[in-house]
C-alpha angles and dihedrals in degrees: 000000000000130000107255104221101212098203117131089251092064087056104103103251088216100047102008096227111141120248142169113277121206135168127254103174143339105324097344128101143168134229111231123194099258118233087020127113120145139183105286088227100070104046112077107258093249094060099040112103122192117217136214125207084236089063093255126127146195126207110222103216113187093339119149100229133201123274104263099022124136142217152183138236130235111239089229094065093053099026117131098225085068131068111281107266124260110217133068117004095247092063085050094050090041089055085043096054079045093059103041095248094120122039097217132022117206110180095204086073096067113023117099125213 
């Protein structure tokens, strides 16, 4: 899992909970749900993220990934201060814990094959 960086810039400017920032370009970054990777499969392919161990990440877009690979979730797409996801179970549990509406989140719960 990844490292959480625990500067003021990784805090979600909308919510404030810390999360992992990576680059993604000159100057740009995303914020990434810390302690969170899950298989690639069963994220849709517009929300998955792929790490480096140098911060930096690539957003997979439509790419077919290899079996067992996994991947991370940008924090805009589960932040509270936004409307709860549509899409899998396991997007819609992850925005809940967020935003305090359930006391755990155990990803094995939700997520399918």
């Amino acid at each position: 899992m990844g490292a959480n960086n625990t500067t003021p810039d990784a805090a979600c400017p909308e919510c404030t909970l810390v999360q992992d920032r990576y680059e993604t370009g000159p100057g740009q970054h995303v914020l990434l749900e810390p302690r969170y990777e899950p298989p690639a499969h069963t994220i849709p392919a517009s929300h998955r993220w792929i790490t480096n161990p140098d911060r930096k990440a690539t957003h997979t877009g439509d790419a077919e990934l290899p079996a067992g690979t996994f991947c991370r979730i940008s924090h805009s797409i589960v932040c509270p201060c936004n409307e709860e996801p549509s899409g899998p179970p396991v997007l819609k549990a992850l925005w809940r814990y967020n935003s305090g509406l359930l006391a755990h989140f155990d990803p094995r719960a939700f997520e399918a094959g």
